[in-house]
Structure formats: C-alpha cells, structure tokens
N, C-alpha and C positions, 0 to 999 in steps of 0.2 A: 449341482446334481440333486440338492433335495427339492429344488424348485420342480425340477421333472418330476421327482415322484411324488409329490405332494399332487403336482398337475395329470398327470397321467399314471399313475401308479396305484394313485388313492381308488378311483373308478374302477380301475383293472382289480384289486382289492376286493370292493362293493359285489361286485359281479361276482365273481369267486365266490366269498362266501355267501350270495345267494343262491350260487348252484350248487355248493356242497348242503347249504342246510336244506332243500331239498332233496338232495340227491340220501340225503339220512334220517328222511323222514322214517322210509320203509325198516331199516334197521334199527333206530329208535322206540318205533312201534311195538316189533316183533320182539326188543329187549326189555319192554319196558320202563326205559330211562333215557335222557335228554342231556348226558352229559357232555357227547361227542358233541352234540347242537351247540351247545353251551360253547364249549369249547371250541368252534369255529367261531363264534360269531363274538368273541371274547378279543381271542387274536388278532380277525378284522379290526376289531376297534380299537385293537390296542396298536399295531400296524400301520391305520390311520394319523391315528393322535404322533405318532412316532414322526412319520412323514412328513406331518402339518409344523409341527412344533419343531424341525428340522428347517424347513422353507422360512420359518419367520426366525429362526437365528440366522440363516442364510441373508436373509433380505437385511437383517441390521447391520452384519459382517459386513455387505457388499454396500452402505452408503457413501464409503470414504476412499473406492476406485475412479479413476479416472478414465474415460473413453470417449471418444467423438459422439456427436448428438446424437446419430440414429442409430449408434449402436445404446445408447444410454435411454434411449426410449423404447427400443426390445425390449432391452431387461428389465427397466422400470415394469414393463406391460405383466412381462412374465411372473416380476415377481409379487405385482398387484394381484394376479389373479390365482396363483399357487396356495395359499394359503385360504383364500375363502372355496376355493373348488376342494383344498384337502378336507375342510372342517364341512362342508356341505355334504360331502361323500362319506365320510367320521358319521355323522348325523342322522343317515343313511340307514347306514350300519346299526345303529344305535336303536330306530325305530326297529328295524326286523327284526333285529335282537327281541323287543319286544314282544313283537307278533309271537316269538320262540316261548314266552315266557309265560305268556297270556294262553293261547290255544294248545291243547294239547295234539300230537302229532297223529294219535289214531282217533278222533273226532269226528270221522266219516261215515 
C-alpha cells in the first residue's frame, strides 16, 4: 500500500497543494498573512515525507517474501520507483514552498 502512495499519492499531493496555494493567494492578500499558504504547503510536505519514508520501510519489509519471477520483478519495479518518485514529488513541494516564502502574494 505505501508503495502506491508513495508512487501516485505523492503527485496527487504535489498537485493539490499547488492549487490550493494558489487558490489562497487572493485571501492571503486581502488578510495580509501567509499562514494558511504556510500551512498547506507544510502538510504537503509533511504528507510526502510520510508516504516516501513508508514505501522504503515497505520495500525492506518485503525482501524476505517469496514469489514466482515475474511476479518478483513487478514488485521489485514498483518498489524501485516508489520512493524516488515519493522524494522527487516531496522536493517538489518543497521548492514551491519556497517560491511561498520568498515572493509575497500581493506583488502585483
């Protein structure tokens, strides 16, 4: 399970809170404060890390099952790529966070 969400969860995450810290530009503005910003893009990456850091205890968990070859080379696949697409999407996050931190939102 954490392999999935690490693999598609983590993106679906990314995306989200880039369209909520958008979406709170305008109300951030108008209150003059960035905490709600703050505050998505905090969760994303805490979210992230949670997912990621889940998929590589999964993948250590799962060296000592046993399965026929090309079910054992799915998985393998799966859980090679689970954890660098969680931490690449984590990373993500992390830059736009930035952008949140650096620019202010009424700028315009």
């Amino acid at each position: 399970m954490w392999n999935w969400l690490a693999l598609l969860g983590t993106p679906v995450v990314s995306l989200t809170v880039l369209g909520l810290g958008f979406a709170l530009v305008t109300p951030s503005c108008a209150h003059q404060t960035l905490a709600w910003v703050h505050a998505v893009h905090a969760a994303g990456v805490v979210l992230g890390l949670v997912f990621s850091v889940g998929a590589a205890r999964q993948r250590a968990a799962s060296r000592d099952r046993l399965a026929p070859a090309d079910m054992q080379a799915r998985r393998h696949f799966v859980h090679a790529m689970a954890l660098p697409v969680g931490l690449l999407f984590t990373l993500v996050m992390v830059a736009e966070w930035f952008v949140a931190w650096v620019l202010s939102p009424c700028a315009a």
